[in-house]
LUMMI-923475 format. One record per residue: residue number from 1; residue in one letter; x, y, z of N, C-alpha, C in turn. Coordinates in Angstrom, 1 decimal. Layout:
// LUMMI-923475
ATOM    nr   rest       nu       nv       nw      cau      cav      caw       cu       cv       cw
ATOM   NUM      A        X        Y        Z        X        Y        Z        X        Y        Z
...
This chain:
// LUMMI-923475
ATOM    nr   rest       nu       nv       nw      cau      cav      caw       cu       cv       cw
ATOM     1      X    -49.6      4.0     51.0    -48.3      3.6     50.5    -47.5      4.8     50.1
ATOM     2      X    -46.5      4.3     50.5    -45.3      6.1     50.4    -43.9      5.4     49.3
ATOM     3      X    -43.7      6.4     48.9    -42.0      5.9     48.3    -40.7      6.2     49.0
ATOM     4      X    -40.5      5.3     49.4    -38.9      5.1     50.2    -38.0      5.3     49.6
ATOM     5      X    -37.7      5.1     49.1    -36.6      4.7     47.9    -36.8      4.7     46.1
ATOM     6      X    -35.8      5.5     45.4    -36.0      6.2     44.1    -34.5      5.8     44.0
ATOM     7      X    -34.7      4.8     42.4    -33.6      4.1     41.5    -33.5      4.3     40.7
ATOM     8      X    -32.0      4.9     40.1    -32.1      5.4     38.9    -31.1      4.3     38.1
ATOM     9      X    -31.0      4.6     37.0    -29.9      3.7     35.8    -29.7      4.8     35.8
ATOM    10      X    -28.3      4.9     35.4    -26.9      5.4     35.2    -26.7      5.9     33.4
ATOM    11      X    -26.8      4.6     32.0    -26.6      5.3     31.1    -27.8      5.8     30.6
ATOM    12      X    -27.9      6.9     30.0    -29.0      7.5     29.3    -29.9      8.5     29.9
ATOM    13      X    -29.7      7.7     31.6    -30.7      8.7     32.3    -29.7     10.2     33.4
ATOM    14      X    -29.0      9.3     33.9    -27.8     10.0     34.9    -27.2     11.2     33.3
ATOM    15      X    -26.4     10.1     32.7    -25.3     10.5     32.0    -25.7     10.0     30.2
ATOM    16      X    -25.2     11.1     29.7    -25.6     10.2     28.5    -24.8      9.6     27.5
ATOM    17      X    -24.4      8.5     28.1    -23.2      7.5     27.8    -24.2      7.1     26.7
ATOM    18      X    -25.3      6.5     26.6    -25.6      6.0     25.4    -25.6      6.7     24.1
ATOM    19      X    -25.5      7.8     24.4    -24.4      8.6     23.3    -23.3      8.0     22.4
ATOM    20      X    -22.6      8.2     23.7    -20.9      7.9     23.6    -21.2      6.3     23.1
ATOM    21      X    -21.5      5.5     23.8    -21.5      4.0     23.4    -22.2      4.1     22.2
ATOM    22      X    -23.6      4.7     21.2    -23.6      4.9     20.2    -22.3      5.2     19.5
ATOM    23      X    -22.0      6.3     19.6    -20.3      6.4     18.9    -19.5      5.5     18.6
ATOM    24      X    -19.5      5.4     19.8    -18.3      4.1     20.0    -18.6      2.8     19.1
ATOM    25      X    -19.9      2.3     18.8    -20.3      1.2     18.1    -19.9      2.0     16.5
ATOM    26      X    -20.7      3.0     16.3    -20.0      3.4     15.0    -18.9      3.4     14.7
ATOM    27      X    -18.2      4.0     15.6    -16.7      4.0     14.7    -16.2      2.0     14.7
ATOM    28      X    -16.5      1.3     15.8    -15.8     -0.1     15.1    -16.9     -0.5     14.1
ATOM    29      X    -18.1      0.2     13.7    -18.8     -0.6     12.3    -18.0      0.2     11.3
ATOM    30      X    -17.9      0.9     11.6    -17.1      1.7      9.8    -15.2      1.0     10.0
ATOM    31      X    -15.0      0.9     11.2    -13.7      0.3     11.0    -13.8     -1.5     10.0
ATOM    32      X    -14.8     -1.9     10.9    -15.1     -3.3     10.3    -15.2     -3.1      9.2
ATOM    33      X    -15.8     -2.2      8.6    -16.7     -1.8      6.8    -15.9     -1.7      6.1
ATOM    34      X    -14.4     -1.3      7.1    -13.3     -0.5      5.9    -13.9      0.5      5.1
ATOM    35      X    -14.7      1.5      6.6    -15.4      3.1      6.6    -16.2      3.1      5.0
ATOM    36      X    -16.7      2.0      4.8    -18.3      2.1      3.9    -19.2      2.8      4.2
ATOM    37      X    -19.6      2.4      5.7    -20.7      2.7      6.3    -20.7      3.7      7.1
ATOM    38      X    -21.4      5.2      7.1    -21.7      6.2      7.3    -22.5      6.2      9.1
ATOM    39      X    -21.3      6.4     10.2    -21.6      6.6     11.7    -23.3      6.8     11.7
ATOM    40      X    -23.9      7.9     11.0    -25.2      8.1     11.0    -26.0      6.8     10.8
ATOM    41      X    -25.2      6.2      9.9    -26.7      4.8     10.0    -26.4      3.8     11.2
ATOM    42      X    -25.1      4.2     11.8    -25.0      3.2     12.9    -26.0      3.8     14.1
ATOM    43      X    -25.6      5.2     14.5    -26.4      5.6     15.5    -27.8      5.5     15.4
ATOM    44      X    -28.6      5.6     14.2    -29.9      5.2     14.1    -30.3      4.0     14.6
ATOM    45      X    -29.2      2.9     14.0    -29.7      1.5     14.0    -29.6      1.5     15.7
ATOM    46      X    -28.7      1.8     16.6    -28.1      1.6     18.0    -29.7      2.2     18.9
ATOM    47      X    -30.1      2.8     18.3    -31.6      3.4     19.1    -32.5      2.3     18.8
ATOM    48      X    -32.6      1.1     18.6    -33.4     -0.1     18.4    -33.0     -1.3     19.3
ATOM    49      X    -31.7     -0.8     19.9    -31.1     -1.4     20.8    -30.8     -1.3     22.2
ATOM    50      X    -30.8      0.1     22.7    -30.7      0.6     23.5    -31.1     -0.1     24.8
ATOM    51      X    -30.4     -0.4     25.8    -31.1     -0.9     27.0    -30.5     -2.7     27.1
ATOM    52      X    -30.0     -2.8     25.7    -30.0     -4.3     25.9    -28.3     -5.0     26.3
ATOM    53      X    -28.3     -6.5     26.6    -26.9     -6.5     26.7    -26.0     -6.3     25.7
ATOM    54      X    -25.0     -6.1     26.1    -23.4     -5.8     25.5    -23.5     -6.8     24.2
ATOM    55      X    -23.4     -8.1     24.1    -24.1     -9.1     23.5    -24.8     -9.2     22.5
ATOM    56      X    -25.7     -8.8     22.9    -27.3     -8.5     22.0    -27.3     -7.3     21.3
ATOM    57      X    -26.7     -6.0     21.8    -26.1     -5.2     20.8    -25.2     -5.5     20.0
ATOM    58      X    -24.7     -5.9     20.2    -23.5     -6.2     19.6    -23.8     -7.8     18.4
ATOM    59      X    -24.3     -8.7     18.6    -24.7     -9.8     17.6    -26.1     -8.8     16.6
ATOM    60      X    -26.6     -8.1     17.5    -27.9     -7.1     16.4    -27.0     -6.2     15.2
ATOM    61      X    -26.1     -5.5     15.7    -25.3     -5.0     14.8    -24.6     -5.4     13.5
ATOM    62      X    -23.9     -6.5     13.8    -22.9     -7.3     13.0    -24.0     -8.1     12.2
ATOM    63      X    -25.4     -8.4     12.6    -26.0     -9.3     11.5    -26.9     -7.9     10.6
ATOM    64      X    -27.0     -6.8     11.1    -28.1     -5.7     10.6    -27.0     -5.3      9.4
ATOM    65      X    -25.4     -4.9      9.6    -24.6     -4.5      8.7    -23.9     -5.3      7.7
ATOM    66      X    -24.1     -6.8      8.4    -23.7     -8.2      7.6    -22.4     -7.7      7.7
ATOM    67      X    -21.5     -7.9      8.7    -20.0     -7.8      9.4    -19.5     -9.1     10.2
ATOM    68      X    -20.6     -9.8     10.5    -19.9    -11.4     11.0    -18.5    -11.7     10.8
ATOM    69      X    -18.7    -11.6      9.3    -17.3    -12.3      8.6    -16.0    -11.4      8.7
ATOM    70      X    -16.1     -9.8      8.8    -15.3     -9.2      8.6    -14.9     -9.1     10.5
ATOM    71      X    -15.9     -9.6     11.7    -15.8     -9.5     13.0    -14.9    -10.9     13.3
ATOM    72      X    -15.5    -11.9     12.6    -14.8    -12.9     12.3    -13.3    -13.2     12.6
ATOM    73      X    -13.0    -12.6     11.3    -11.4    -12.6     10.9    -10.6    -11.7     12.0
ATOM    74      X    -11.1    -11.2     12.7    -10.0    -10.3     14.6    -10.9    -10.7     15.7
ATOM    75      X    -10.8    -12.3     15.3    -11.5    -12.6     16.7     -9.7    -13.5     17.1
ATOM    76      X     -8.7    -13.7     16.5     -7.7    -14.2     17.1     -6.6    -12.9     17.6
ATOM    77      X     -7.0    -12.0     17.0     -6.5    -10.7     17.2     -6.5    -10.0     19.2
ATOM    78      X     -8.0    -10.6     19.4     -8.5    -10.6     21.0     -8.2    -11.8     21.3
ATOM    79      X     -8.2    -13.1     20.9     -7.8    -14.1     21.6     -9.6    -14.3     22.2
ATOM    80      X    -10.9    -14.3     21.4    -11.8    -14.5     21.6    -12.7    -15.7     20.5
ATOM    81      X    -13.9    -16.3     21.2    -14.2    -17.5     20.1    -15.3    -16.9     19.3
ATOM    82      X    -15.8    -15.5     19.5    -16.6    -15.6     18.4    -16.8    -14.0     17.9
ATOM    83      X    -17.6    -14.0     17.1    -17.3    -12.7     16.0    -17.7    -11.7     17.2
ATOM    84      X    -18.5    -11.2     17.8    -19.7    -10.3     18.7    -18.3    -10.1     19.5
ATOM    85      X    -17.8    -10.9     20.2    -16.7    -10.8     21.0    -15.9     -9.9     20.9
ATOM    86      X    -15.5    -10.1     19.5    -13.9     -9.4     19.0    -14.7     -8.0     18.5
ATOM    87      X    -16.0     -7.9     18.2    -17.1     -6.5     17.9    -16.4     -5.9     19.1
ATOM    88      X    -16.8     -6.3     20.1    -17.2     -5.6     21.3    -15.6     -5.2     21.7
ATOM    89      X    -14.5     -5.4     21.6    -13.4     -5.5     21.9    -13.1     -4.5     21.3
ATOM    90      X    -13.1     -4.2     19.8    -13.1     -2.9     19.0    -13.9     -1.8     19.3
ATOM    91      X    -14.9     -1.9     19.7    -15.9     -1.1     20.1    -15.3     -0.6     21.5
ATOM    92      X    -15.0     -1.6     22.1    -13.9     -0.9     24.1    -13.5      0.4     23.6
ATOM    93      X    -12.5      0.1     23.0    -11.5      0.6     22.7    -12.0      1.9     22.0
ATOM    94      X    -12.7      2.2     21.0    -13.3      3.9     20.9    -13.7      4.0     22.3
ATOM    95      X    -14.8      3.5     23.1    -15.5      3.6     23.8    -14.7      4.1     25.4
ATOM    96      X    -13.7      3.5     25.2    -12.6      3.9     26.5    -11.8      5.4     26.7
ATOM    97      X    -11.2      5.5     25.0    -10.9      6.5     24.6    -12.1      7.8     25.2
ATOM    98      X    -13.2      7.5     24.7    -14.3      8.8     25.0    -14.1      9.1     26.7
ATOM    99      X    -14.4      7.8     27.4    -14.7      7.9     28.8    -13.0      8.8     29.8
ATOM   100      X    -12.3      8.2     28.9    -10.7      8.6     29.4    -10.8     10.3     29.5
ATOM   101      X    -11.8     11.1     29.0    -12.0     12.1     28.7    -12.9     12.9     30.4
ATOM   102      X    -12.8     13.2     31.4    -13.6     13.5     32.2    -14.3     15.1     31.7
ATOM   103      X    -13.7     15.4     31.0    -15.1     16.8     30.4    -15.5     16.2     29.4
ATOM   104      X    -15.6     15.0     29.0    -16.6     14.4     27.7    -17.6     13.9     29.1
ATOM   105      X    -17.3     13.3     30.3    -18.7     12.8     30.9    -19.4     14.0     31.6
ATOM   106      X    -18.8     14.7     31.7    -19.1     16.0     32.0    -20.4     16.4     31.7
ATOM   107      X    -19.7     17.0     30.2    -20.3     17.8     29.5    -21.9     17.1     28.8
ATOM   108      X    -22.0     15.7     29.2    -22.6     14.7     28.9    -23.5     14.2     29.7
ATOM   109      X    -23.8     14.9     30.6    -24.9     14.9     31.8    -26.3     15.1     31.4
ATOM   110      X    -27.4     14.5     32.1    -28.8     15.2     32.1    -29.1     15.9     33.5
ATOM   111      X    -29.0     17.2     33.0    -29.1     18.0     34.4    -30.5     17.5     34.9
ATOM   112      X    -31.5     17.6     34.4    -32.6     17.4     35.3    -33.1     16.3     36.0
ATOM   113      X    -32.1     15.1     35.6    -32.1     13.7     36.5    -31.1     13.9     37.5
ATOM   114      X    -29.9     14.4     37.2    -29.0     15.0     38.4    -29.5     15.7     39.6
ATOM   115      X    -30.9     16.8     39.3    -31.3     17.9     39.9    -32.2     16.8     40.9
ATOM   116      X    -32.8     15.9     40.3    -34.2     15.0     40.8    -33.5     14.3     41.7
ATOM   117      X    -31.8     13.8     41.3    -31.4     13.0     42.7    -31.0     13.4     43.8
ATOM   118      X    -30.4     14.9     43.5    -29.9     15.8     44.8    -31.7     15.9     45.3
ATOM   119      X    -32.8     16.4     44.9    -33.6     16.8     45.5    -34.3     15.5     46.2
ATOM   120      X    -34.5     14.0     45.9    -35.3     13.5     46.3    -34.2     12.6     47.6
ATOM   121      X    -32.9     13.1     47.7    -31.8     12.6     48.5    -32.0     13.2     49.6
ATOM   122      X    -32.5     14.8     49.3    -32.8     15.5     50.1    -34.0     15.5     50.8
ATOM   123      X    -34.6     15.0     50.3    -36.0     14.5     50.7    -36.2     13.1     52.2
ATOM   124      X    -35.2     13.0     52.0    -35.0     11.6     52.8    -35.3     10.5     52.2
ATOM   125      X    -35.4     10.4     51.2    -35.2      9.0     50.8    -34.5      8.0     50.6
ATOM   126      X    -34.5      6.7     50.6    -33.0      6.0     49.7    -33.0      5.9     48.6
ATOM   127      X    -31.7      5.9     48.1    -31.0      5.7     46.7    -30.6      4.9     46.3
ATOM   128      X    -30.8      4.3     45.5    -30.3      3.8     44.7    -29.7      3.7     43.2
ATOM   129      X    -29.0      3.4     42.5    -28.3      2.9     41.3    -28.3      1.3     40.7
ATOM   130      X    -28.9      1.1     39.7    -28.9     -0.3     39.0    -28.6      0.1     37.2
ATOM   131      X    -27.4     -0.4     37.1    -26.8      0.2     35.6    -26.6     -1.5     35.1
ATOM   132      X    -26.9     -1.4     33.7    -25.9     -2.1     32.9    -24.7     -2.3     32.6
ATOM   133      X    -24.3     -1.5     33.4    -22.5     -1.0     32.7    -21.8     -1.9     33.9
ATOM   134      X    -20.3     -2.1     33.7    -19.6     -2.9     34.2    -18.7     -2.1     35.1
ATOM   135      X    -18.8     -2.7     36.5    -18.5     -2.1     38.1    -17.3     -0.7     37.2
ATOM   136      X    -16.0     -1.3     36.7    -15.2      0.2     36.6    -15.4      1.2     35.5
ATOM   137      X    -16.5      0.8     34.6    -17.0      2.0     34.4    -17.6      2.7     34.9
ATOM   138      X    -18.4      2.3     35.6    -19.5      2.9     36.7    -18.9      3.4     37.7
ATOM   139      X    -18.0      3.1     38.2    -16.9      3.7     39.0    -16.3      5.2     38.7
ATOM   140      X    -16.0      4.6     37.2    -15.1      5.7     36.3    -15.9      7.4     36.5
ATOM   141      X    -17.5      7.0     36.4    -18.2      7.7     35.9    -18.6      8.4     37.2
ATOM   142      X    -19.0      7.7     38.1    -19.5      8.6     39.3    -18.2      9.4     39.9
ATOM   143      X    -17.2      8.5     40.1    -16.1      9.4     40.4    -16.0     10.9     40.0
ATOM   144      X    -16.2     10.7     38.4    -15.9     12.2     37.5    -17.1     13.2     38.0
ATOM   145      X    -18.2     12.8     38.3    -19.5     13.1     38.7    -19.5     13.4     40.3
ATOM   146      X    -18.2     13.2     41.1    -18.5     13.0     42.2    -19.6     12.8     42.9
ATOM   147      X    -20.1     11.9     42.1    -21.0     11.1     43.0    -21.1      9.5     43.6
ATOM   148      X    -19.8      9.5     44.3    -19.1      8.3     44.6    -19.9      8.0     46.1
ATOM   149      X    -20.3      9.0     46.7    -21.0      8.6     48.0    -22.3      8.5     47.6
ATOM   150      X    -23.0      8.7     46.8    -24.5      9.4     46.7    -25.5      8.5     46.6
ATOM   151      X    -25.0      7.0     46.5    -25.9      5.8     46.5    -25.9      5.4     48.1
ATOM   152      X    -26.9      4.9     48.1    -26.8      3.8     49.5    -26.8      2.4     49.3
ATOM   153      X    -26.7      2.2     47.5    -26.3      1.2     47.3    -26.2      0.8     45.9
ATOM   154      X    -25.1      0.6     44.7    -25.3      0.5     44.0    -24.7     -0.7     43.0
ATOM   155      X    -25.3     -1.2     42.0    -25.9     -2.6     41.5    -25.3     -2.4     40.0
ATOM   156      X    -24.2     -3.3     39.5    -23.7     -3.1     38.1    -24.3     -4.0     37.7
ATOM   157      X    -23.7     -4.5     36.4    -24.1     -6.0     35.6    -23.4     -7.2     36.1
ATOM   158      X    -22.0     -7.0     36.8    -21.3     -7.5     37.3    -21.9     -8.2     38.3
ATOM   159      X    -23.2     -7.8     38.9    -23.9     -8.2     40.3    -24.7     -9.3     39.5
ATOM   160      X    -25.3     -9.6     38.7    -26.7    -10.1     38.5    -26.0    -11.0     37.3
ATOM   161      X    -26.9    -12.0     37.4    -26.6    -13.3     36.7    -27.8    -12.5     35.5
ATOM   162      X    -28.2    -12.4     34.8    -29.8    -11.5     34.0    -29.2    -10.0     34.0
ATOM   163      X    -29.4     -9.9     33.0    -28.9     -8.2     32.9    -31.1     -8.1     32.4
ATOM   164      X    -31.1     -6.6     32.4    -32.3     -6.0     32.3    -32.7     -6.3     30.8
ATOM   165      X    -34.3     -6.8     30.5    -35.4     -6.5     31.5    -35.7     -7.4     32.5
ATOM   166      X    -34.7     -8.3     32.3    -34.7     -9.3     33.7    -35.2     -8.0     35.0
ATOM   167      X    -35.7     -8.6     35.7    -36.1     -7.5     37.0    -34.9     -8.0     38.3
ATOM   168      X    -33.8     -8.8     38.0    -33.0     -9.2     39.0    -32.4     -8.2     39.8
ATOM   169      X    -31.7     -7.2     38.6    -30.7     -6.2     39.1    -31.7     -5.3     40.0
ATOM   170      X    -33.2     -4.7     39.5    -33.9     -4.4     40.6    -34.4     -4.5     41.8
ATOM   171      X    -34.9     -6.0     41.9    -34.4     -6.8     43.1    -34.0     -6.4     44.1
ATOM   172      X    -32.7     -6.8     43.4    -31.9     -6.9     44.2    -31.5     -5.4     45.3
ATOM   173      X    -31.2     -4.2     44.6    -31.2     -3.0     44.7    -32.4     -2.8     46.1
ATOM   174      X    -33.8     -3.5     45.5    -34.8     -3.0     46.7    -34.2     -3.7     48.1
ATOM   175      X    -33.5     -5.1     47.7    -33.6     -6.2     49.1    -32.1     -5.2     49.6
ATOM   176      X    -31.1     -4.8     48.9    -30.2     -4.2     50.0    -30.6     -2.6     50.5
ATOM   177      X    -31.5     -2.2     50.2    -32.2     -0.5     50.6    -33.2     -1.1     51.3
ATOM   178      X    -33.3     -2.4     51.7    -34.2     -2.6     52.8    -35.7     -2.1     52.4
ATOM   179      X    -36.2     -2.0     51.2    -37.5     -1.2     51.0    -38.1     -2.1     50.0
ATOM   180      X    -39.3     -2.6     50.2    -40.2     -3.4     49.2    -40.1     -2.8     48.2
ATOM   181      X    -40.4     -3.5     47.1    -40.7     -3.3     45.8    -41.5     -2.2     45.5
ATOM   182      X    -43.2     -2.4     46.2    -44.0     -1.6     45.7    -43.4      0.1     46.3
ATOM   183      X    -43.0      0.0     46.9    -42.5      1.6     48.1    -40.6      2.4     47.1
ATOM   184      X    -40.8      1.3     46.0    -39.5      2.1     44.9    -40.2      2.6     44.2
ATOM   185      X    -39.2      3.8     43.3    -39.8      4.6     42.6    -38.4      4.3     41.6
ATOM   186      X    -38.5      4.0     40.0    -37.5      3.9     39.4    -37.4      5.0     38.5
ATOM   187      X    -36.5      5.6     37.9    -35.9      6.8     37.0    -35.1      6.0     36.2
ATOM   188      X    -35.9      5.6     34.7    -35.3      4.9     33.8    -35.2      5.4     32.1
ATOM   189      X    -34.8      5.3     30.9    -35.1      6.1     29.9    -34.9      5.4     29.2
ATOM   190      X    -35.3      3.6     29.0    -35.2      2.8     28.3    -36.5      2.0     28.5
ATOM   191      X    -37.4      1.5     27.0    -38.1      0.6     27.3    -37.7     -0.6     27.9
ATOM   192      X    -36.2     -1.1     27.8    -35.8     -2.8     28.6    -35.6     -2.1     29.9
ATOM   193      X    -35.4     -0.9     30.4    -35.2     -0.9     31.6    -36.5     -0.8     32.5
ATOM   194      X    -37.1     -0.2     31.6    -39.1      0.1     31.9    -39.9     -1.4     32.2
ATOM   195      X    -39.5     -2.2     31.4    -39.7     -3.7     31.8    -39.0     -4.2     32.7
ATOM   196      X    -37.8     -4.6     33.4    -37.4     -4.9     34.7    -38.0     -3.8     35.4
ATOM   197      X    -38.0     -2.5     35.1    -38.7     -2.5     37.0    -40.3     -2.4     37.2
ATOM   198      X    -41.0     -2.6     35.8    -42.1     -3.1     36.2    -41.9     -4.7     36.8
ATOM   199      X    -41.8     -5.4     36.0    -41.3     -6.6     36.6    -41.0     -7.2     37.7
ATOM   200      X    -39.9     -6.2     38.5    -39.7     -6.1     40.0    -41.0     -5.5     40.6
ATOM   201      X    -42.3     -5.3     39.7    -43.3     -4.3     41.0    -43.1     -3.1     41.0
ATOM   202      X    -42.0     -2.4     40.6    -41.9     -1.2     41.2    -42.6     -0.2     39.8
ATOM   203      X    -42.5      1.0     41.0    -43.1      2.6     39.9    -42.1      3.0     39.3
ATOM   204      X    -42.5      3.5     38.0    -41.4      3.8     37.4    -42.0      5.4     36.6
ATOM   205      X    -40.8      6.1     36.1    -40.9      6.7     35.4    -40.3      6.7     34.5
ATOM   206      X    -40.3      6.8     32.8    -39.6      7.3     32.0    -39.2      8.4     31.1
ATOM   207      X    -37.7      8.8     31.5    -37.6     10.2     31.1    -36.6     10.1     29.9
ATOM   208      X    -37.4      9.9     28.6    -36.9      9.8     27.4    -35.8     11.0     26.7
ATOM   209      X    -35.2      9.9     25.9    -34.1     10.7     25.3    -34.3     10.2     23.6
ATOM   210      X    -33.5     11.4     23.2    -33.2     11.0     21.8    -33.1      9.8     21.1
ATOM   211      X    -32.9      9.0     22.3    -32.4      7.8     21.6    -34.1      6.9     22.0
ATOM   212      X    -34.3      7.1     22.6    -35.4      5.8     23.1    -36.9      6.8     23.2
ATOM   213      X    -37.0      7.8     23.0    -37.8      8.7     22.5    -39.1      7.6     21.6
ATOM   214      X    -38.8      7.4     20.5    -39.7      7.0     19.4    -40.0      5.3     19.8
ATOM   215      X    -38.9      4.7     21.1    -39.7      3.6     21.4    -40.8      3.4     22.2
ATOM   216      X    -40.5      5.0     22.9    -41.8      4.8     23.8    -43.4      5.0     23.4
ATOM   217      X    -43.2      5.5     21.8    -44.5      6.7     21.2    -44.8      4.8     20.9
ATOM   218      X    -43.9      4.3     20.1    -44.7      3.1     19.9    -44.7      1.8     20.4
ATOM   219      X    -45.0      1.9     21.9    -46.0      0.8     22.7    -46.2      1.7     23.9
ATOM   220      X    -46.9      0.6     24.6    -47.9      1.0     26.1    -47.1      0.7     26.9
ATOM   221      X    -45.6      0.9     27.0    -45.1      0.0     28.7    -45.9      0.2     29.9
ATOM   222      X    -46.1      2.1     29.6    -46.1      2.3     31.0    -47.0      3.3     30.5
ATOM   223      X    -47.8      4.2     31.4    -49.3      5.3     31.8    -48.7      6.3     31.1
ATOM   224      X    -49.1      6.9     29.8    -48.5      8.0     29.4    -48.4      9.4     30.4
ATOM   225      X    -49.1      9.2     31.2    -48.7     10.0     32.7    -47.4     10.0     32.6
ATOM   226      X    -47.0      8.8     33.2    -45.5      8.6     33.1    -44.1      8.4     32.5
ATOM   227      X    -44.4      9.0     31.5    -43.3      9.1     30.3    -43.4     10.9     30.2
ATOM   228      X    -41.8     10.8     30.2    -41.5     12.5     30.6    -40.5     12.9     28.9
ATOM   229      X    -41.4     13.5     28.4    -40.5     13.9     26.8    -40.0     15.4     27.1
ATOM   230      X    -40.2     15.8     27.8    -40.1     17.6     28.4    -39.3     17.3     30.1
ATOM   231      X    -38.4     17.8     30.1    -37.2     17.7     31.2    -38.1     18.5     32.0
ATOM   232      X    -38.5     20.0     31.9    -39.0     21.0     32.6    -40.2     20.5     33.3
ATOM   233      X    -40.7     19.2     33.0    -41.8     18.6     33.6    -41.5     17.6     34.5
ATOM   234      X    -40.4     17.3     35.1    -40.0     15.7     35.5    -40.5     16.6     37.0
ATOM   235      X    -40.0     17.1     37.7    -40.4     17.5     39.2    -41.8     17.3     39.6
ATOM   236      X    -42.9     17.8     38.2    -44.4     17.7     39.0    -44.7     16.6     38.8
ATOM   237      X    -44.2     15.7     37.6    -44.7     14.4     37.5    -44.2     13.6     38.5
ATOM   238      X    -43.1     13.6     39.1    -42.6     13.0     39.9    -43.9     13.3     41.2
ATOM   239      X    -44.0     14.4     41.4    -44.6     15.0     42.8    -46.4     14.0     42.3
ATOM   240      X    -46.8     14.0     41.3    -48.0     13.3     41.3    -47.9     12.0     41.4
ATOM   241      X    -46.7     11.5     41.0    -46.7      9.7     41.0    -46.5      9.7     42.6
ATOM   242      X    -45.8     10.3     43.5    -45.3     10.1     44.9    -46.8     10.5     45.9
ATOM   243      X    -47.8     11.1     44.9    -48.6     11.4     45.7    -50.1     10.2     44.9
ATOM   244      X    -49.8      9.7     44.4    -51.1      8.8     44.2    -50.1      7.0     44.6
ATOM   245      X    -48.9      7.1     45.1    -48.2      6.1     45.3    -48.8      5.6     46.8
């Protein structure tokens, strides 16, 4: 068995928007707080969430800071029916601000997942992209990245009825690269994303960040083989999973 095809997610791993979207949740909890609450305990709390939907961040937040009621009261503000809603609406809005910035995504890159996609593109493989993020951000982003041609096919949230760890968005990604499950190789930096592409069958790797770092020390998703805490090591690990694949 050989690998065909190598899928990456887009925030955290490509780019490190889960950054910025950390941010961005902070500044509308301290707006909600009427600036009580100190950005630093948001960003902590936001690394317990990482990977999940827009939603489920967003209702984990408002019940962890006890903001319902204050999310509540601008939910006619959006013209939306519930508190998480009108969260997420305030939250856009820092969050668009940052992206509107093309040397904020810039400068916001992970070179060594960058370096892994030019090289294994070069390699002949296919490509793929399966993000969380919604088709024109994702757009927004590769654009700035010029990497608007560099998928052979790529998979928003907008595609999939199940956002991840559902294994849908994976799926689906293998069925239009024409390449089974077991023959992908995934480049992910989230335990929910480490669960859909196990899920889908496929190999994965996890190349952890600051943010999802301490969720991987505590459980077993995946072969500590395969969890990459040192960037300078992702090439050989990659070269040993492709060669026992």
């Amino acid at each position: 068995m050989t690998i065909r095809a190598v899928i990456f997610d887009l925030d955290g791993t490509l780019v490190q928007t889960e950054r910025l979207k950390a941010y961005s949740y902070a500044k509308a909890i301290r707006e909600l707080s009427a600036y009580t609450i100190e950005e630093t305990m948001v960003v902590e709390a936001f690394k317990d969430v990482v990977g999940l939907s827009r939603r489920e961040v967003a209702q984990s937040l408002l019940e962890r800071f006890h903001l319902e009621a204050a999310a509540r009261s601008r939910m006619g503000e959006f013209g939306v029916e519930t508190p998480w809603q009108a969260f997420v609406q305030i939250r856009l809005q820092f969050y668009e601000q940052l992206l509107s910035d093309p040397q904020m995504i810039l400068k916001n890159t992970w070179p060594h997942n960058m370096l892994l996609l030019e090289e294994v593109k070069k390699a002949g493989c296919r490509i793929g992209l399966a993000t969380m993020s919604y088709c024109p951000q994702v757009n927004r982003v590769l654009d700035v990245l010029n990497l608007g041609k560099a998928f052979d096919f790529v998979a928003s949230r907008d595609d999939v009825d199940h956002g991840k760890p559902d294994p849908e968005i994976y799926r689906m990604v293998a069925c239009e690269l024409d390449v089974p499950a077991e023959e992908c190789l995934v480049i992910e930096d989230s335990p929910t994303g480490v669960k859909a592409a196990l899920a889908a069958g496929m190999h994965v790797i996890a190349v952890t960040t600051p943010f999802t770092r301490a969720a991987f020390s505590k459980n077993e998703l995946v072969d500590k083989r395969w969890i990459v805490n040192d960037p300078e090591l992702l090439p050989q690990i990659v070269k040993e999973l492709m060669a026992l694949a």
